[in-house]
C-alpha beads as a LAMMPS data file, in Angstrom:
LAMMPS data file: protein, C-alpha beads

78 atoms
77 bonds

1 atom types
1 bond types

-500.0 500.0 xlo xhi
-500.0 500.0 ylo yhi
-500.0 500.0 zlo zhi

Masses

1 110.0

Atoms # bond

1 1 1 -276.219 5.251 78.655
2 1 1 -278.066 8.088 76.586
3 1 1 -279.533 7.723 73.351
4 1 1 -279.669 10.005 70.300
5 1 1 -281.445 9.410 66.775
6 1 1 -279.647 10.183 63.287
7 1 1 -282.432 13.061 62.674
8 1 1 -280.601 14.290 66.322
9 1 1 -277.134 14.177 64.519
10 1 1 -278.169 15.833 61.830
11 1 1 -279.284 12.997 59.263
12 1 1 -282.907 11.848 57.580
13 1 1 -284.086 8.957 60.198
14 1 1 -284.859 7.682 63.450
15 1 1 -281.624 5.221 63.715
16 1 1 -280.587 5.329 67.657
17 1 1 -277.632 5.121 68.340
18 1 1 -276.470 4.453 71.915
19 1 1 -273.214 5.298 74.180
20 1 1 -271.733 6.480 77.609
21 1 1 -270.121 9.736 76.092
22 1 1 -271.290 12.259 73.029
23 1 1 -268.015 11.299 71.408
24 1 1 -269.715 7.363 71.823
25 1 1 -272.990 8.664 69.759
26 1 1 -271.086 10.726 67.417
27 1 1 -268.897 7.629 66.217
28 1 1 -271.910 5.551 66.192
29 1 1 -273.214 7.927 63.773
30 1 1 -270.328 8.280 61.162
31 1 1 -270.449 4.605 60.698
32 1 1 -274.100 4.682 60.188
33 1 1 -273.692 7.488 57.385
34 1 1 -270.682 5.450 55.590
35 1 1 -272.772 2.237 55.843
36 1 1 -275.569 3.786 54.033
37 1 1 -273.300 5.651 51.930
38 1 1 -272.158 2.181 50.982
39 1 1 -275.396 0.972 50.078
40 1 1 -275.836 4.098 47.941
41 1 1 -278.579 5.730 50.397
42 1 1 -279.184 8.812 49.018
43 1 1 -281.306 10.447 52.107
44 1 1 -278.266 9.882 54.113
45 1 1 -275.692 11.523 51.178
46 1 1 -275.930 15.292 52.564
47 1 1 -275.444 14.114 56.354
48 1 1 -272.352 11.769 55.192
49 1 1 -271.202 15.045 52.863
50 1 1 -271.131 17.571 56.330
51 1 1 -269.833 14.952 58.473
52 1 1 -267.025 14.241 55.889
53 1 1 -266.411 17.584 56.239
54 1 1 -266.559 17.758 60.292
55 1 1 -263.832 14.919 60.238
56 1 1 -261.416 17.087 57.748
57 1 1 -261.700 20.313 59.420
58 1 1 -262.766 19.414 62.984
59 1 1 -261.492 23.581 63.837
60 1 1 -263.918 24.652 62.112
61 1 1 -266.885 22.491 63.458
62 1 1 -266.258 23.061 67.250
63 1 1 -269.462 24.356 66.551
64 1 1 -271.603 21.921 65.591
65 1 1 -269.541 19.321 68.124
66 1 1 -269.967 21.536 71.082
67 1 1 -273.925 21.420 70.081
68 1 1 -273.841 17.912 70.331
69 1 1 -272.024 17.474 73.534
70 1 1 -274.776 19.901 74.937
71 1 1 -277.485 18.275 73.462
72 1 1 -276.205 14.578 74.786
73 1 1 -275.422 16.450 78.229
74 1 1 -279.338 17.264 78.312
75 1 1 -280.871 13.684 77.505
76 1 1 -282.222 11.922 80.572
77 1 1 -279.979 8.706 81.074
78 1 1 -281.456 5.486 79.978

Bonds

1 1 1 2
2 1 2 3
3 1 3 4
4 1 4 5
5 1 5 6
6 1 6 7
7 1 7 8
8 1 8 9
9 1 9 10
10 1 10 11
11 1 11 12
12 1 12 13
13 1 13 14
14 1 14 15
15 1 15 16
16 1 16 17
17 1 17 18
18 1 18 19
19 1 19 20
20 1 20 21
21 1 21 22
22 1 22 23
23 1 23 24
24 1 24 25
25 1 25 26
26 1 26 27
27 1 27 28
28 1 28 29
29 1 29 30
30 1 30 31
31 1 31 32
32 1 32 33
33 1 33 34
34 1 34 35
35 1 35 36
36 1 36 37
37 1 37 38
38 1 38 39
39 1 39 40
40 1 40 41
41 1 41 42
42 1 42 43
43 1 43 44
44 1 44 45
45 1 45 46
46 1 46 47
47 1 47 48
48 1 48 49
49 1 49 50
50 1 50 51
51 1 51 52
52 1 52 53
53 1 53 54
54 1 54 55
55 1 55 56
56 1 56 57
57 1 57 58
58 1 58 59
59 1 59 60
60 1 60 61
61 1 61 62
62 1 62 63
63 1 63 64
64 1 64 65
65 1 65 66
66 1 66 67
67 1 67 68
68 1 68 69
69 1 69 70
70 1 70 71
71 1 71 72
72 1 72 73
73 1 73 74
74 1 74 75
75 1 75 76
76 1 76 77
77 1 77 78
């Protein structure tokens, strides 16, 4: 289990979100961004815009996803 903060993911905070895989992290943080979309968190409104975005056109943000996976690969498990 490997840990990784919103700020991590690209958003305002220090949220940590949990999970086995990247993809587990990377879930855990859309649903953080449309939660505080919901409750009209404007910090969070940029991340939830790009991440939108990642979800439409997922081509062209192997980028940013292969960053991730990288960047979960490095954490220290625990």
């Amino acid at each position: 289990m490997k840990t990784m903060t919103c700020r991590q993911l690209g958003g305002p905070c220090d949220v940590a979100h949990r999970g086995e895989t990247h993809d587990d992290v990377i879930n855990a943080q859309d649903q953080h961004l449309k939660q505080a979309e919901k409750e009209g968190d404007a910090a969070h409104q940029p991340a939830r815009d790009e991440m939108k975005a990642r979800w439409r056109h997922p081509k062209k943000s192997l980028g940013w996803y292969r960053d991730m996976k990288a960047a979960f690969a490095a954490l220290p498990e625990g």
